[in-house]
C-alpha positions as CSV (number, residue, x, y, z in Angstrom):
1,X,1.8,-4.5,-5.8
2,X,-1.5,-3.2,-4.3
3,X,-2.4,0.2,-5.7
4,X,-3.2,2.7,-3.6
5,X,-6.3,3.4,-3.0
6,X,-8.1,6.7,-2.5
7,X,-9.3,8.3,1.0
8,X,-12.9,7.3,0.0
9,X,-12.5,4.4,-1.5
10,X,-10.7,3.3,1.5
11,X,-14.0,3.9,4.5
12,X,-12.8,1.0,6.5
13,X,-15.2,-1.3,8.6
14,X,-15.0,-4.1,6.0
15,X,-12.3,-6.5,5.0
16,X,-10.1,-4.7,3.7
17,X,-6.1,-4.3,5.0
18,X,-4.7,-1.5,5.9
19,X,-3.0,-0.4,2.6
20,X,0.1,1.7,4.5
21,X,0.9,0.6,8.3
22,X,3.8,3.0,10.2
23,X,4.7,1.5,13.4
24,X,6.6,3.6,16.3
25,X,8.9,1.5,17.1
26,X,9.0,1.7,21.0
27,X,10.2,0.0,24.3
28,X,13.7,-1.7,23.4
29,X,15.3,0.0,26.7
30,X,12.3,-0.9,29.5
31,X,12.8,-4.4,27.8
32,X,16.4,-4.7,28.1
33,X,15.7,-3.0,31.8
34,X,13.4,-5.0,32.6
35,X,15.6,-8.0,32.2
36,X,18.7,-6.4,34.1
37,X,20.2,-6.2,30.4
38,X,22.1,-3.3,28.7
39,X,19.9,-1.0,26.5
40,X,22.0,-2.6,23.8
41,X,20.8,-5.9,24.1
42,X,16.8,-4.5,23.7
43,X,17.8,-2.8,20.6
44,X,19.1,-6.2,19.4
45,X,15.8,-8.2,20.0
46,X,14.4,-4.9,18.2
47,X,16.1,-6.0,14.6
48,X,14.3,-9.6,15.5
49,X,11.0,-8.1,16.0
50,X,11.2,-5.6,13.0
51,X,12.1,-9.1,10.7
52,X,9.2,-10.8,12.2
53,X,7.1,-7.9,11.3
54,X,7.8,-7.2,8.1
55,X,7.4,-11.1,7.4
56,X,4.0,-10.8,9.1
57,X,2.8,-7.2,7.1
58,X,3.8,-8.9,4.0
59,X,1.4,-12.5,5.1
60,X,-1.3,-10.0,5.8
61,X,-1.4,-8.2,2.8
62,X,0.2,-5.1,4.1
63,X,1.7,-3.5,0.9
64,X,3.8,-0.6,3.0
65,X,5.6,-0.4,6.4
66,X,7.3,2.2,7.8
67,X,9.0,2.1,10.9
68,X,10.5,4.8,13.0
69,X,14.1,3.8,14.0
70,X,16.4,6.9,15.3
71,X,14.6,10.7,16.2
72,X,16.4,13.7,15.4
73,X,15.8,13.7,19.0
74,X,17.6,10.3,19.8
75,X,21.2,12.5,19.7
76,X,20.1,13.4,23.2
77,X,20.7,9.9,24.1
78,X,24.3,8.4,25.4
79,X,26.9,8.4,22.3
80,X,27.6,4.7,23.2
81,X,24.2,4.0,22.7
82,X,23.6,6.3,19.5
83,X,26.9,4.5,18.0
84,X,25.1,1.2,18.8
85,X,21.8,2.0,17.2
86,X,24.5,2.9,13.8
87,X,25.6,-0.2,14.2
88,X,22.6,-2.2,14.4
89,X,21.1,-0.6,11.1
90,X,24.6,-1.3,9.5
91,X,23.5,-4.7,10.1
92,X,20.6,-5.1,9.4
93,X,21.4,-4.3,5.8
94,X,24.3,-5.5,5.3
95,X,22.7,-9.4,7.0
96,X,19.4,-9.0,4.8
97,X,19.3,-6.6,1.8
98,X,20.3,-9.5,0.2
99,X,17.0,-11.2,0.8
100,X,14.6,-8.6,1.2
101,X,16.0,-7.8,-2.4
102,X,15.5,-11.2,-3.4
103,X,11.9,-11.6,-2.0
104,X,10.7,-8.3,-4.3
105,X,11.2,-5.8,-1.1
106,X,11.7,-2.0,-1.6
107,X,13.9,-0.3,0.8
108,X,13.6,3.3,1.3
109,X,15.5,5.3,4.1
110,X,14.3,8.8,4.7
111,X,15.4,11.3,7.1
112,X,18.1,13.9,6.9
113,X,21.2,11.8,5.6
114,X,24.1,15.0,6.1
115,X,25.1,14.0,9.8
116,X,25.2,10.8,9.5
117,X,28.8,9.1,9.2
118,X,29.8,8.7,5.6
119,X,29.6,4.6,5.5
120,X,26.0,4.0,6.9
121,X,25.1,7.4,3.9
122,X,26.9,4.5,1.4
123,X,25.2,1.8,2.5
124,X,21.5,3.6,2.5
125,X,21.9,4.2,-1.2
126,X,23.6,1.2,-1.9
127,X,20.0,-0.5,-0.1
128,X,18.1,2.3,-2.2
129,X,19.4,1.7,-5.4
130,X,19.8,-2.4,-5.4
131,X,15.9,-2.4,-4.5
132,X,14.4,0.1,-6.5
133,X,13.3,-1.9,-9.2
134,X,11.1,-4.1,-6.3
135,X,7.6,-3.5,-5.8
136,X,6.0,-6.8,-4.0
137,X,6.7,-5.0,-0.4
138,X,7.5,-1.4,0.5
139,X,10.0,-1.3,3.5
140,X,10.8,2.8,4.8
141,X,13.0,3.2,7.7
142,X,12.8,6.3,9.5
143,X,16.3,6.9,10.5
144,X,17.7,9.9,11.7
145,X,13.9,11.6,11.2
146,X,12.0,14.0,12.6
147,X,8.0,15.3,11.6
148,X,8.8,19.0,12.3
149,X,12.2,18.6,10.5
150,X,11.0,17.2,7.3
151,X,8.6,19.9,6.8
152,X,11.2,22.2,7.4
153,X,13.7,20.8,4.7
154,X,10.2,20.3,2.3
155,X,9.4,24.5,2.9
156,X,12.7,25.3,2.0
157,X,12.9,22.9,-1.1
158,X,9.9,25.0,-2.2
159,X,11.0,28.4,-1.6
160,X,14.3,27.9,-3.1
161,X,12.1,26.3,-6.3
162,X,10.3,29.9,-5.8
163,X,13.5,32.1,-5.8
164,X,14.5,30.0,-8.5
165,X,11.7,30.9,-10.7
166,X,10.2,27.6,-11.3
167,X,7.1,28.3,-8.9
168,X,5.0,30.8,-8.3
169,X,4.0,31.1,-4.4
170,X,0.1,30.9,-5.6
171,X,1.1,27.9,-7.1
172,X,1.7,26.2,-3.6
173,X,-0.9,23.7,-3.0
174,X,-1.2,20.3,-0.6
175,X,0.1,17.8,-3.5
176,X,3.1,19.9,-4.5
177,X,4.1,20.1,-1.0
178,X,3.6,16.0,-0.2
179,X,6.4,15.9,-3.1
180,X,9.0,18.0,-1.5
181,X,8.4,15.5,1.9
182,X,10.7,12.2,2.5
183,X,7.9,10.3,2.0
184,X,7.4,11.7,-1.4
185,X,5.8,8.8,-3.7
186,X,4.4,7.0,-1.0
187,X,1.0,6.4,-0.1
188,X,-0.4,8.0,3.2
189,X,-0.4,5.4,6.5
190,X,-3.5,3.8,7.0
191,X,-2.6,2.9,10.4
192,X,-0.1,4.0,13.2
193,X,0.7,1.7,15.8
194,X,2.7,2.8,18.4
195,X,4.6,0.1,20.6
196,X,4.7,-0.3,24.2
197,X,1.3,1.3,25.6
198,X,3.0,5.1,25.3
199,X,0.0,7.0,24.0
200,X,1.9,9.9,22.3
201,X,2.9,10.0,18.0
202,X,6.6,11.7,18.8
203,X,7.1,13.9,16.1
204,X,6.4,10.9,13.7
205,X,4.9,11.5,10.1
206,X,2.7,14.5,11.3
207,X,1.8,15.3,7.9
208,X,1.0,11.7,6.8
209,X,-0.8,10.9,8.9
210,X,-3.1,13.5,9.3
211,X,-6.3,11.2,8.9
212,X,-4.6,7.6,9.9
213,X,-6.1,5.3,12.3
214,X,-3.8,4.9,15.4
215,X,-3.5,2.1,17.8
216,X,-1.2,2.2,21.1
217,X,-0.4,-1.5,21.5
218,X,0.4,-2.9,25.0
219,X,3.8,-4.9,24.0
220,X,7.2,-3.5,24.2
221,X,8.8,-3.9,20.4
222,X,11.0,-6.5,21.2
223,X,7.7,-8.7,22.2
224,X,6.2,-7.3,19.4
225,X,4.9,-9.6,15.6
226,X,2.5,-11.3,13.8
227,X,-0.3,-11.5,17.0
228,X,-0.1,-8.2,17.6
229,X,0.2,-6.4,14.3
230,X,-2.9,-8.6,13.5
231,X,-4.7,-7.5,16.5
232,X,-3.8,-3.8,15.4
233,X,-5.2,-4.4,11.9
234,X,-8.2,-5.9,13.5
235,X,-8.8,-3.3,15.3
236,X,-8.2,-0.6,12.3
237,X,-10.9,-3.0,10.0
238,X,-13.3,-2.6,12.6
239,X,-13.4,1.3,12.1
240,X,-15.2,3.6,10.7
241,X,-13.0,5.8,8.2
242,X,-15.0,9.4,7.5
243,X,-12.1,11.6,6.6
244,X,-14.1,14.9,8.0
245,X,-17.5,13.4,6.4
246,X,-20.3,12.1,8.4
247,X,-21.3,8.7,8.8
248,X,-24.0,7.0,6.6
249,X,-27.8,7.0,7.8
250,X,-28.4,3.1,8.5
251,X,-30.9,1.3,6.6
């Protein structure tokens, strides 16, 4: 497994991969619509593109990928398609845990597991625990996740570690939050893409990705893989990093 590397260490500009890529996964409806299809069927070709991706991050040298799946927000939607999106996660674990097990993959889901129905909670900690020995590839779904929420859940972890007497308020600091988050454990993304041409991060990983890199990439997420996350990654390598310093006097 790559380590993770520092904010400095990692100025971008050079050859280097991004380290942690989160992708937005967006588009699967105008896709379907587009082709005089139910929503359904887009969030089908979705699974495919996410397997082509991950095989692609992994070819690349991509040690994380998280992808953002189903919003807090996405209850909004019709329950027929909400049930649908269940369905297709159920799925897609239950069709490749097997092999993403097999091929050194760790699966983490994060996102606030309580209203979920009580077979797809099983199955994420059945995916959880038969992979968390793995560390060739980092998978994290974002299911069921919202930015704003998380931090939420994180600020009350901490205050009930307060009222509990194992923290002192003074004792707050950035790092002690980052472990109450999801994402606790896991490097920062590197990149954001965002699928689709959309230009907005909806509520995704606002914390983490405080100092990411973002690219909003043209292709709806069914069309999306290898070409384009390499022409994201391109794009990120040809950046300058500075993480609030300035940039280095030439010569």
């Amino acid at each position: 497994m790559k380590a993770a590397t520092s904010p400095a260490a990692r100025s971008g500009g050079g050859d280097d991969v991004p380290n942690h890529v989160a992708i937005i996964m967006d588009g699967n409806g105008r896709w379907a619509a587009a082709r005089g299809l139910p929503r359904g069927a887009g969030h089908e070709r979705g699974v495919e593109a996410l397997r082509r991706t991950v095989e692609a991050a992994g070819d690349l040298g991509i040690s994380y990928l998280t992808v953002y799946s189903f919003s807090t927000e996405n209850w909004r939607r019709p329950a027929e398609e909400v049930n649908a999106l269940f369905g297709l996660l159920r799925a897609y674990v239950r069709r490749d845990l097997d092999r993403l097990r097999d091929k050194g993959v760790r699966i983490r889901i994060i996102g606030e597991r309580e209203s979920l129905p009580a077979d797809l909670q099983e199955l994420v900690q059945r995916a959880e625990r038969e992979t968390a020995e793995n560390s060739d590839f980092h998978l994290t779904v974002a299911f069921n996740y919202g930015g704003r929420d998380e931090i939420v859940r994180a600020a009350r972890r901490l205050a009930q570690d307060v009222i509990d007497g194992r923290l002192m308020p003074g004792q707050i600091d950035e790092a002690g939050f980052a472990g109450k988050l999801d994402t606790a454990g896991l490097p920062d993304p590197d990149l954001l893409i965002r699928t689709s041409g959309e230009q907005r991060t909806s509520n995704f990983l606002p914390w983490q990705c405080a100092y990411a890199e973002i690219v909003f990439a043209n292709p709806l997420w069914p069309d999306f893989g290898g070409v384009a996350l390499r022409e994201a990654v391109d794009d990120y390598r040809a950046r300058e990093r500075r993480f609030g310093d300035v940039a280095p006097k030439a010569g």
